[in-house]
N, C-alpha and C positions, 0 to 999 in steps of 0.2 A: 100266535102265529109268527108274528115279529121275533119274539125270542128263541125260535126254533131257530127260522132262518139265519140269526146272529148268529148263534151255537153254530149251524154249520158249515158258516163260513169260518168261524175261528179253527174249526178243527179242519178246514180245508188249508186255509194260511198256514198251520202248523204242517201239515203234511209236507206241505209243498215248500217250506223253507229245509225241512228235512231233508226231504229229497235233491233238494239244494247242494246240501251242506256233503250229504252223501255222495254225489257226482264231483265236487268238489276234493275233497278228502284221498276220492278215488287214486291207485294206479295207474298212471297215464295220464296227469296233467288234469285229470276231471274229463277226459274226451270218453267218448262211445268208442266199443272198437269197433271195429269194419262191418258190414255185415255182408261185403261181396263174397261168395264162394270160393273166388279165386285166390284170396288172401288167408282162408283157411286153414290151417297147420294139418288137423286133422283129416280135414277132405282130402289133402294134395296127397299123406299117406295112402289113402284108397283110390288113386289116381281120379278123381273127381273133380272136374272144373266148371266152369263157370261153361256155359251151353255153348256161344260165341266162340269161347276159346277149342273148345272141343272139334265143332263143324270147320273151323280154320285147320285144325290140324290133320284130320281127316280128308280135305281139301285137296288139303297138297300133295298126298301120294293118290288120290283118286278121286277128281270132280268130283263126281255125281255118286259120291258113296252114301251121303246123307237124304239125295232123293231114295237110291235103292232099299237104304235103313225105313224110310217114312211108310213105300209101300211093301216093307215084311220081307222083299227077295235076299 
């Protein structure tokens, strides 16, 4: 049982220095890219934003256009 649980930590440590070395290696410094909608490339092509940014904009040429949207008029 001991020998099991060794074995799956070594092949955990491996994983994980992998995965390491792979984020590392990475494009961009080793960082995550974004995952806010708004910073999207592809979304912003299908005019797709982030919900916040949406209802702001909406706002501003008509209040209460996003209560009207909530109940279906």
């Amino acid at each position: 049982m001991l020998k099991l649980a060794l074995i799956t930590l070594v092949i955990l440590a491996f994983c994980m220095i992998f995965l390491a070395i792979n984020i590392i290696l990475k494009k961009g410094k080793g960082e995550f890219r974004s995952q806010h909608i708004g910073q999207n490339a592809k979304l912003r092509e299908h005019d797709i934003h982030c919900v916040q940014s949406m209802d702001a904009r909406d706002r501003k040429s008509d209040p209460h256009a996003a209560v009207r949207r909530e109940r279906g008029q």
